[in-house]
Residue, then its C-alpha position, 0 to 999 in steps of 0.5 A: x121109273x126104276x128105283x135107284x140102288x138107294x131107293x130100293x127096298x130091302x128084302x125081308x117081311x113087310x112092315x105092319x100098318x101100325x109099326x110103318x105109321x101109316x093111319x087108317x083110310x078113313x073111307x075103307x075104316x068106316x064101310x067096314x064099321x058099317x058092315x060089322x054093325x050090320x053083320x050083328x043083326x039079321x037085317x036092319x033099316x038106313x035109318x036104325x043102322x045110320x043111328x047104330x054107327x052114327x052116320x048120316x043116313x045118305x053117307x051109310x046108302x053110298x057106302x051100302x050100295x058100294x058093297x052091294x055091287x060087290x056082293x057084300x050086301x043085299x037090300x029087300x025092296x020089299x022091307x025096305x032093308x039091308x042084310x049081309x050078302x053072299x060075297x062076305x061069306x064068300x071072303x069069310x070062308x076064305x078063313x075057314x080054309x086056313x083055319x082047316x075046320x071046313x077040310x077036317x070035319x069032312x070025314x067025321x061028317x061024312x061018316x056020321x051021315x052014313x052011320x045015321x042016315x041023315x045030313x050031317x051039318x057043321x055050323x058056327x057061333x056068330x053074334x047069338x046065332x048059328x051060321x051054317x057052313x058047310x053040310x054033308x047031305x043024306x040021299x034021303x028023299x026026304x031030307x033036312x037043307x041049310x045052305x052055306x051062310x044060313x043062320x039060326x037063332x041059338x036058343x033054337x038050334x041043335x047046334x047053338x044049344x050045345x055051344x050056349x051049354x058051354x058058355x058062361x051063364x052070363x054070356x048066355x044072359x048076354x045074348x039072351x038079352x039081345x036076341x030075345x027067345x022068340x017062338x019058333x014053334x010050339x017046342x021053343x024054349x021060351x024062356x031063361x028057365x026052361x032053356x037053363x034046365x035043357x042047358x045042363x043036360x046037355x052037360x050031363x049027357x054030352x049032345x044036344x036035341x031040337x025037338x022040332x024048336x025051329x021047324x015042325x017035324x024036324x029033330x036035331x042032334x048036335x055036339x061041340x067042337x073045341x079049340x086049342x084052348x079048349x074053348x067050344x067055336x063050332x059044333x056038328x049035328x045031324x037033322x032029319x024029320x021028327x018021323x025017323x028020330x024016334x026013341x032008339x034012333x035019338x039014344x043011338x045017334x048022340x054018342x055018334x054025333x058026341x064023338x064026331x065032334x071030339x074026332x073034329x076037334x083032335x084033327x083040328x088040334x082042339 
C-alpha cells in the first residue's frame, strides 16, 4: 500500500539504531557473540565455547550450524570442533577494500617481490596472531605459500614479531599470556626473555627476522605498517627457503622491506 503524503518518510541520512530506539535482535546479537568467541581462538569444542559464552550447548550448535550453511564456520568431524570458515573472511575483506590497505600495498609488494625475488606477504594482528590477507607470489619454483585468511602465531612470524616490537610490554605479556609461546621448531623463541631481547633489535634495526621460528628451512623478513595515528596494524615481509636467505641476501633485503612498509603506510595515510 502506497504511503500517504503524511506517512512518507522524509529524505535525508537514515536514522542510527541507537538514536530510532530500536533494541537489539536478540538472535542475530547472540550468534555474533558466539562468532566473536570463536574467532579468538584457533578452533574450540561445543562444549568450551557454550561455557565461554554462557550458552546451552544445543542452542550454541543451532547457532553454529546456521553460520556454517553460510560459511561463516567450519566444523572437523574429526576433532570434533568449530573454527572460522572462509565466508567471515570473505565479509571481513569487505573492510579491507574500504580501508585500501589490501589496493595500496599492491605496488610496494609487488615491487619488493622483484627486488628480492621472493613472495611478498601483507598480514594483520588479530587476537595474538597474524592473518595473512593478501600475498604477491615470486615465479620461484621453490617458493613460500600462505593462503588468504592463514593464521600465525605472533611469536613465531616475521611479521607478529614486528608489530609485537611496537606494542607495550604489557600488551605483549597480555598475548604471551594467552597463547602461550609454543615450539614450532628448534628456532622458536620460547620464552618472554629471549623474545624481548630479539623485540628490541627489531627497534634498533627497523625489520624483523624468522629464522626458521615457524617452519624448518623457511626465513622471513618483515616491517610495520602504521595508521593515522601512528599505531603499527599491519606489517609486509618477505619469505623464501632459508637456503637463499644467506648473510648478504638478509643484510640487503631488510631496508627494502623497511621501506615497503613506510611507502605502505604514506599510501595509506599513516
Amino acid at each position: 500500500m502506497p504511503f500517504s503524503h503524511t506517512e512518507k518518510r522524509k529524505r535525508g541520512r537514515p536514522r542510527s539504531a541507537a538514536a530510532a530506539g530500536f533494541s537489539p535482535v536478540q538472535a542475530l546479537d547472540r550468534g555474533l557473540t558466539i562468532l566473536e568467541a570463536l574467532a579468538g581462538q584457533q578452533s574450540a569444542g561445543l562444549s568450551d565455547l557454550a561455557r565461554q559464552v554462557s550458552m546451552p550447548p544445543s542452542t550454541v550448535h543451532r547457532f553454529l550450524a546456521t553460520l556454517q550453511a553460510h560459511g561463516f564456520t567450519d566444523f572437523d568431524p574429526h576433532m570434533q570442533e568449530w573454527a572460522i570458515g572462509i565466508g567471515a573472511f570473505r565479509v571481513g575483506n569487505t573492510y579491507l577494500r574500504r580501508t585500501n590497505l589490501v589496493e595500496a600495498a599492491q605496488g610496494p609488494m609487488r615491487r619488493l617481490m622483484e627486488q628480492t625475488g621472493e613472495t611478498a606477504n601483507l598480514g594483520i594482528a588479530d587476537q595474538g596472531y597474524i592473518v595473512f590477507i593478501s600475498q604477491i607470489e615470486t615465479q620461484n619454483p621453490i617458493r613460500a605459500m600462505f593462503r588468504p585468511g592463514a593464521r600465525s602465531q605472533m611469536h613465531a612470524s616475521g611479521i607478529g614479531k614486528a608489530l609485537l616490537a611496537h606494542m607495550p610490554r604489557d600488551m605483549v605479556e597480555k598475548i604471551l599470556l594467552a597463547g602461550g609461546q609454543p615450539g614450532f621448531t628448534p628456532q622458536t623463541l620460547t620464552t618472554p626473555e629471549a623474545l624481548f631481547a630479539d623485540l628490541e633489535r627489531i627497534i634498533t634495526r627497523g625489520w624483523s627476522f624468522d629464522n626458521e621460528e615457524h617452519y624448518i628451512g623457511m626465513r622471513c623478513i618483515a616491517s610495520v605498517i602504521f595508521d593515522g595515528r601512528g599505531k603499527a596494524t599491519a606489517g609486509v615481509s618477505v619469505s623464501g627457503p632459508a637456503a637463499r636467505f644467506n648473510e648478504s641476501m638478509i643484510a640487503r633485503t631488510g631496508p627494502l622491506v623497511a621501506q615497503a612498509a613506510a611507502e605502505i603506510t604514506a599510501l595509506t595515510g599513516g
